[in-house]
N, C-alpha and C positions, 0 to 999 in steps of 0.2 A: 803296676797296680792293675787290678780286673777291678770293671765293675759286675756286683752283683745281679745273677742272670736269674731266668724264672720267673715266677708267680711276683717273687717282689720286687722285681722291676719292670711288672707289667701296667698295664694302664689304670685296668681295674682296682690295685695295690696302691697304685698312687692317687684314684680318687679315694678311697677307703681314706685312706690316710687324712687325706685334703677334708675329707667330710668328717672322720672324727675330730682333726682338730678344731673345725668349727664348730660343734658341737660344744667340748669340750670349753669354746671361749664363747660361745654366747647361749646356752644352757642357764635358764634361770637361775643359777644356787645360788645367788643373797638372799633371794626371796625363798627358796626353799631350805636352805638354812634356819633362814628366820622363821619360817613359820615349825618348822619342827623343835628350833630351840623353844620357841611358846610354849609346841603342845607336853615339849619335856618338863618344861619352868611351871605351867600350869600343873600338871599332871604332880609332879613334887608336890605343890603348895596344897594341891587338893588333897592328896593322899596324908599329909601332916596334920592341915586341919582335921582332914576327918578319924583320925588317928585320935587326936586331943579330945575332938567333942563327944565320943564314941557314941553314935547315937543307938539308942535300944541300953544304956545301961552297959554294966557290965559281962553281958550275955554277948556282946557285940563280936563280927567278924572282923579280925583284923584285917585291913585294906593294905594289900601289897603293893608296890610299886607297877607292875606290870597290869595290875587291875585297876589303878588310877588312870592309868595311860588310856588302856580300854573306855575306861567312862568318860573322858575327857573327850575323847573324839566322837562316844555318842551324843555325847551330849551336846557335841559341834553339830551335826547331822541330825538333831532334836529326836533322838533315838530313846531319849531318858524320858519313861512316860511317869505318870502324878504316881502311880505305884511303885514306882522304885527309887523315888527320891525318901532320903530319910528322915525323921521323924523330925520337927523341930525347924526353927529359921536360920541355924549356924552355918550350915552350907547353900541358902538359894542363892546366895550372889555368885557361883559358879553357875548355875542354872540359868541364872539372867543374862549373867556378861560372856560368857563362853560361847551360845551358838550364833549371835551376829558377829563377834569379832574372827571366828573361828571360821564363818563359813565366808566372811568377805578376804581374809587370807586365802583359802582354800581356792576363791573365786578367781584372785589376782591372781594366782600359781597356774590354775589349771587354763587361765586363756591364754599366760605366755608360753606355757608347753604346750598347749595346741598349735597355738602359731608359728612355735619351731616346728614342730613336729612336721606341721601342715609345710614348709619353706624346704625342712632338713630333707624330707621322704618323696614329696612329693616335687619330680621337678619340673610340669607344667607350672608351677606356683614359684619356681624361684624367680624371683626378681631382681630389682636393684638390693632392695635390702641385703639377699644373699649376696650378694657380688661384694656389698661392702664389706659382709661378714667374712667370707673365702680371703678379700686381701690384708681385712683389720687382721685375721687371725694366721694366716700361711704365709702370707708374703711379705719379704724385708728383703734388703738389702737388692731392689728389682728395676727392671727397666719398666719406665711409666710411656705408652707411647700416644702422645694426642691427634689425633684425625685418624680412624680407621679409614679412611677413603680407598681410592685403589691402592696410594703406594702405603698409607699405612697397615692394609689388610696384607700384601704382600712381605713387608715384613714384620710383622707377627706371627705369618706363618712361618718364616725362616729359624725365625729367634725361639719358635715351637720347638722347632724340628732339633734345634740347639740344648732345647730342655733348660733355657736360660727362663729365669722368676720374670714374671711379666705381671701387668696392669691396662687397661685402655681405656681411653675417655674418647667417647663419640658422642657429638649434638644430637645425634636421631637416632632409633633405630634404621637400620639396612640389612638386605640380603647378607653382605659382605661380615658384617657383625654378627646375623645369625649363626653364620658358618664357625665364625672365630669362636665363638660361644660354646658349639660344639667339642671344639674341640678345647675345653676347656680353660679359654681365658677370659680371666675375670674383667666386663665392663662395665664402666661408669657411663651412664647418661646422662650429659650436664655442656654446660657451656665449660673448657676446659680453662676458660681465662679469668675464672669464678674460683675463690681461694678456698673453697669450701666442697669444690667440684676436685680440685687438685689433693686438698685432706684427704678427700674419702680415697684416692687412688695411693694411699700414703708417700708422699710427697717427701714428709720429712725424711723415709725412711732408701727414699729409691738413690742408686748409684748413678743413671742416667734417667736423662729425661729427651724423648728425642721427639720435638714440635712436626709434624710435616700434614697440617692441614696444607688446603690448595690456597689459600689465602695470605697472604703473607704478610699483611697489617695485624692479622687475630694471631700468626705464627709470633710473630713481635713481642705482643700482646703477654702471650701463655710463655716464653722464655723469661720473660723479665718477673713475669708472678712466679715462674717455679726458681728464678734466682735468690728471691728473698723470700722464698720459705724454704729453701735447702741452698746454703753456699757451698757445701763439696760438690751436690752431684756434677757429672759430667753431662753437658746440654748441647746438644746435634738439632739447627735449624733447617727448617727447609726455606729457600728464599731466590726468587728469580732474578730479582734485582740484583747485578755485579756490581755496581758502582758503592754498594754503600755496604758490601762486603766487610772491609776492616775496621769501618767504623762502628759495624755491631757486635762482632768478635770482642772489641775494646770497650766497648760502652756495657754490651750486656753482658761480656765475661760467657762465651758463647765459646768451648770449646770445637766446634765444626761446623761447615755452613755448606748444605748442598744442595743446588738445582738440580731437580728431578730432571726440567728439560734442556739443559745442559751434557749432564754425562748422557741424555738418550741423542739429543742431535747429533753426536757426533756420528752416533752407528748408523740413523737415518743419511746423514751426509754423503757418506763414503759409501755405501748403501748404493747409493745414488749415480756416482760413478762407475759402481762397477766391483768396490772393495768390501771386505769385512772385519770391521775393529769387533775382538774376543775383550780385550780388555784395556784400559789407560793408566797409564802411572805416572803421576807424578815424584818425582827420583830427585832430591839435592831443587836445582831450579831448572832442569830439565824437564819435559814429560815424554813418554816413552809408550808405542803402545804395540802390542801384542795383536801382527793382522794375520790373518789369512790371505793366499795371493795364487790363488787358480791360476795356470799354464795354459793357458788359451792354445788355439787350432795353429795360429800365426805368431803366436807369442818370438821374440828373438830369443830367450833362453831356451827353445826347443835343440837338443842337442849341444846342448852347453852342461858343464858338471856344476855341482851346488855349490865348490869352492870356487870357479871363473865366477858364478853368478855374485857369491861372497862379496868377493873382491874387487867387482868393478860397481855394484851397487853401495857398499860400504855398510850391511848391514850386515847383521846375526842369524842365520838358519838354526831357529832351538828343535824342531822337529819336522820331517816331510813324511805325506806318506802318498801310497801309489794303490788304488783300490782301497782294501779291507786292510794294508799293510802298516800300520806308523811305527815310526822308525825316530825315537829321541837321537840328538845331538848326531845326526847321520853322516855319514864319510863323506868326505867333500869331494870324491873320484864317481857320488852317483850322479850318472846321465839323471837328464831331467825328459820328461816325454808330456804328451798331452793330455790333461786331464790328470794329473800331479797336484799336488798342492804342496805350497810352500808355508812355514807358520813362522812370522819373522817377527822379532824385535828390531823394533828399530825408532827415532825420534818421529814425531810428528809430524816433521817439516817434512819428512823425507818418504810420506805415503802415500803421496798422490803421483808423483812421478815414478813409483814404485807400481801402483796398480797399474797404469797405464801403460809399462812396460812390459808386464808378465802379461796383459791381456792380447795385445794385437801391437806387429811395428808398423803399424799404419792407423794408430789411434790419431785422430789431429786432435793439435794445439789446443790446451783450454781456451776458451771465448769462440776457437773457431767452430765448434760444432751448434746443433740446435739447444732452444732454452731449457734450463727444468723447472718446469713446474711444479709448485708447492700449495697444496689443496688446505685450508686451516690455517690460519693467522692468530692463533694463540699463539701461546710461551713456547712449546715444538716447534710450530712450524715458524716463528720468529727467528728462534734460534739454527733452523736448518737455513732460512735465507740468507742471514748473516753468513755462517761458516762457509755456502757456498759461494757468496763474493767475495769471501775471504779467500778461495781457492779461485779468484778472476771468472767464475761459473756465468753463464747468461741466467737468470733467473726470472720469473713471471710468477707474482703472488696472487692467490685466487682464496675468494673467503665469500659466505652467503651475505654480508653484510660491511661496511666500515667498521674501524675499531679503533680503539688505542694505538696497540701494537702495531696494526696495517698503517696509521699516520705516524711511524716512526719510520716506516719502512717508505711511505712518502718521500720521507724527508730526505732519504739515500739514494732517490732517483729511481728504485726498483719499479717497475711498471704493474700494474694492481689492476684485477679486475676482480668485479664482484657480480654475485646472480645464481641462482641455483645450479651448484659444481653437479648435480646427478643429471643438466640439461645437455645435450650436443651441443646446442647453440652456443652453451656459454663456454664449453671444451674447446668447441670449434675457435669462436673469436679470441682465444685464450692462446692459440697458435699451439694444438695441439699434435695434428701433422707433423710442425716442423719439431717437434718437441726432442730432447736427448732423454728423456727419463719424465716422472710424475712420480711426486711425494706425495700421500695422502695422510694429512693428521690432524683431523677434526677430531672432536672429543665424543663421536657419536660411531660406533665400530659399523652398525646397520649402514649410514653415510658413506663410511668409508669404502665398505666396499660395493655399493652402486656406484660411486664416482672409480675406482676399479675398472667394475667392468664394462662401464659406457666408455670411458679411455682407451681399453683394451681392444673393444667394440669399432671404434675410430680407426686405430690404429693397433694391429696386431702386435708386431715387431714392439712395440712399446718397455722400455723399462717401467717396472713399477716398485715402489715400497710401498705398503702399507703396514699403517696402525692398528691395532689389534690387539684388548685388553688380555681378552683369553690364550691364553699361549698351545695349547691343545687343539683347539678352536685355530687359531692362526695357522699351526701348521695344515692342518687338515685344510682349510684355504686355499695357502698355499701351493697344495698339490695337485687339488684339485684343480684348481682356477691358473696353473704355473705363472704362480705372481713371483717375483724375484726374490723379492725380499718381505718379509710380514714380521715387525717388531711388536712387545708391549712397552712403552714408555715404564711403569712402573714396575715390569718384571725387568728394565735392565740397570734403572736405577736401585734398584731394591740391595741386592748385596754392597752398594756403597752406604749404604745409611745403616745397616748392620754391621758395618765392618767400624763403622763409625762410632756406633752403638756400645762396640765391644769393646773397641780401642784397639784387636787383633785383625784378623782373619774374614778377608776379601774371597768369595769364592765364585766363580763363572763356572758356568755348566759349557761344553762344546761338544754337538756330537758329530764325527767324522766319522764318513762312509758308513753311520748309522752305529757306531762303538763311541758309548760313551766318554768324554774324558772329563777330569775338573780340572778348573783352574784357579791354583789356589794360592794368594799372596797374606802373607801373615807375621808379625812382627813379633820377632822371640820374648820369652819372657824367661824368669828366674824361673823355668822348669826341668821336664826333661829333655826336652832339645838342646836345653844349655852344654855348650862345650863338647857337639857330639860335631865331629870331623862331616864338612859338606860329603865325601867319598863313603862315611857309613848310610847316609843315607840315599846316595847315588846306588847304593848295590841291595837297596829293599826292593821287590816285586813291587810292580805297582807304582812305583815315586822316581821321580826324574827333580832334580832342583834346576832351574832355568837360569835363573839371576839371584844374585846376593847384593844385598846393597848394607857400605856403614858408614857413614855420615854423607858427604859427597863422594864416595867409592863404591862405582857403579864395578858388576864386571859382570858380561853374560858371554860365555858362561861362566860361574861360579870355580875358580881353585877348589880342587879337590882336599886339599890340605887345610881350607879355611876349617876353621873353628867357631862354633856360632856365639853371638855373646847376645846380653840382655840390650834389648833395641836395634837388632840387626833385624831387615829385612829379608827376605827370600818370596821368590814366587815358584811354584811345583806345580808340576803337569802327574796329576794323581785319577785312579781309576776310584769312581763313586765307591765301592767299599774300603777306601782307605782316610777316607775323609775325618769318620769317626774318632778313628785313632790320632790321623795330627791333629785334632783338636784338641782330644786327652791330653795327649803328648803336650802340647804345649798351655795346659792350665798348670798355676800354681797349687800347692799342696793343699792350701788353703781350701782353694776354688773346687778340688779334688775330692775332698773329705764331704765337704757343703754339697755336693752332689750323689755321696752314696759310692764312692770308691771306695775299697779297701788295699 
């Protein structure tokens, strides 16, 4: 199937669209109906009367229909002066009753078509009104998503870019809504846990509904209202709290439940060490994640091939490359040299003794080197202190104040200090010196990076992450500032809440040696991928398939002879213009048609 190229499947073609059918569903015609069926209904009755009475005798001009009609509407617009009414009293009660009722019609008609007019035309003046009118009238069958915040703004524009029907409800106006607005998604400004605020986003009518304000009391809140006003849709929470995970999947009938700073700690984490997670999978009851793993100066795989390294690490090599070079599923007789990169699948458990090996044989023992430090005691930087005592790490939490979160971290014996993180002082007392690395993840990006570079300032040699919403913005940081590592929390969680959203297709951007690649995991459906041999699609330009997974049958890499079936997973290492296509590729006809394929 192609879809339809050109003018009508340009932007412009699909507001036109969007805007006539608003038009067309909130255009006054009852009221303009009605009021022309009057002046037709009157127009008759007058022209019959005055047919009967003939006034002037039999000398009279007969009164046509068309010249009824005429007098009826002057005489609306008091156009009928004392000379041209006709002789006698058998017609004034047209003359009485016709120009008020006539011209309060006329009045009611001509202020709702200004008001359209004024909302349709002009669009400094569209409001909420239009937003409800764009989704009463264009949108069915849509994803509704509540909190535009960062990770909601994030994905929206994803789900954009997807040309997937949307809706959004945000409490305020923001920058971030402005933007979405632009680019034309319709929002709701309203408390989204208000069943009236959910209607207008049409509720009854949306496929998903995916909660992810930062709150997760009002997240709660706004699942359980959009549960009993739609029991099909599919509803994706966002929620920090692990511990009462299964019990709101069961209670609210919550098809997916994900911590924004969960899937980010980990890249924070490993980050930290030294490594880079691309992406996570949970696989059967294993999880599995896709790292990158640099060949250090002193690495011990230096002069060892990718099959020795294979086989005594116990993992998966899906692609290396060497410069500008990448090289999928690569012969296992390539020497490995410095400044290589390895891209390996492999479990969880198995990536910290993995970085540590590809980086230097003279990394020491976790615990035995200096602490890292963790700047922000929110739900990130919670979550990054956990993970790294979870890897035996020294850690030191550093926050401008007490909190919640910090007196849980109390209670783990983690050593806390608090006081303005942009001071030396408090760097300093914080044992910054003897430090392995510094995590930065206040929820303030200006913050982040003065505690940066006072750290850096301290101590050169310093590992750093930072947080950093703008991803543009970050890199350019980055480069300039050679900070390690610069994450967005809600640009890395964002394709898991979309992928969620979809109920398909996971996609991570990665770029090596500055070529871009995606990576892309996505679960078959009754389409056209159905039944197409893993091997046809190992030999398309552009697509590598890494792993296949069907029920607890993992295998990386994937039989070429596999056969794909409806609910097999796969993950593919795809170059950005092929993206398009496996997404086609893998909609139903249904899904196909509904978007303008032929």
């Amino acid at each position: 199937m192609a879809q339809k190229k050109g003018f009508f499947n340009s932007r412009q073609w699909l507001r036109f669209k969007r805007d006539t059918a608003v038009f067309a569903h909130r255009f006054p015609w009852f009221t303009a109906i009605g009021l022309l069926l009057t002046i037709l209904g009157t127009a008759y009755i007058f022209q019959l009367r005055y047919n009967q009475v003939r006034p002037g005798g039999e000398d009279y001009e007969y009164l046509t229909y068309i010249k009824a009609v005429y007098a009826v509407v002057n005489m609306t617009f008091f156009q009928l002066t004392y000379a041209d009414m006709p002789p006698g009293s058998e017609l004034d009660i047209f003359a009485i009753v016709v120009p008020p009722v006539g011209l309060v019609l006329f009045t009611y008609l001509g202020l709702k078509v200004i008001r359209f007019i004024r909302i349709a035309f002009v669009r400094g003046e569209r409001g909420q009104e239009w937003q409800e009118a764009v989704i009463e009238a264009t949108v069915k069958n849509h994803i509704i998503i509540c909190g535009l915040g960062r990770v909601g703004y994030r994905v929206a524009g994803q789900l954009l870019a997807y040309r997937q029907p949307l809706a959004g409800i945000e409490e305020t106006p923001s920058p971030l809504v402005d933007e979405l607005l632009a680019a034309d998604l319709p929002v709701i400004l309203g408390d989204a846990e208000n069943e009236e605020t959910l209607k207008k986003a049409g509720i009854e009518r949306a496929k998903t509904v995916l909660v992810c304000t930062n709150k997760d009391f009002v997240n709660l809140g706004i699942a359980f209202r959009a549960r009993e006003l739609n029991r099909r849709a599919r509803i994706v929470l966002r929620l920090f709290e692990d511990e009462i995970v299964n019990d709101i999947k069961t209670s609210f009938k919550v098809d997916a439940i994900i911590s924004r700073s969960a899937v980010a700690a980990l890249s924070f984490t490993y980050a930290a060490i030294g490594g880079e997670i691309i992406e996570t999978f949970t696989l059967g009851e294993r999880s599995y994640v896709l790292t990158r793993v640099p060949i250090g100066m002193h690495s011990p795989m230096l002069g060892h091939t990718i099959g020795q390294v294979t086989e005594a690490q116990d993992i998966t090599v899906v692609c290396y490359n060497s410069g500008r070079t990448l090289t999928i599923e690569p012969d296992p007789a390539t020497l490995l040299q410095a400044g290589d990169n390895l891209f390996i699948f492999t479990t969880i458990d198995r990536l910290t003794p993995l970085i540590e090996f590809g980086l230097s044989h003279n990394t020491p023992p976790p615990g035995s080197e200096g602490p890292i430090l963790v700047c922000g005691l929110g739900h990130t930087g919670y979550r990054v202190v956990t993970n790294l005592l979870g890897l035996n790490r020294q850690v030191v939490g550093l926050d401008f104040e007490p909190s919640r979160l910090g007196e849980r971290l109390h209670e783990l014996n983690v050593p806390l200090k608090y006081g303005d993180l942009r001071w030396n002082s408090t760097l300093i007392e914080a044992g910054i010196q003897q430090a392995a690395a510094l995590v930065v993840c206040t929820e303030d990006d200006m913050v982040n990076l003065q505690i940066a570079l006072a750290a850096r300032a301290l101590k050169p040699a310093l590992r750093v992450v930072m947080r950093i919403f703008d991803d543009r913005l970050g890199e350019q940081l980055r480069q300039t500032f050679e900070i390690d590592a610069v994450f967005s929390t809600s640009a890395l969680a964002a394709p898991d809440f979309v992928s969620a959203a979809l109920n398909r297709m996971n996609v991570r951007t990665v770029a090596i040696e500055g070529i871009e690649q995606a990576i892309v995991r996505l679960q078959v459906t009754l389409s056209a991928l159905y039944d197409v041999p893993v091997a046809e699609l190992q030999e398309e330009e552009g697509l590598s398939v890494l792993l296949h997974a069907r029920g607890e049958q993992v295998n990386i890499p994937p039989a070429a002879t596999t056969r794909l079936r409806v609910g097999d997973e796969i993950v593919v290492l795809a170059a950005p213009h092929k993206l398009d296509d496996l997404n086609r590729r893998n909609k139903t006809l249904h899904e196909l048609k509904a978007e303008g394929y032929t």
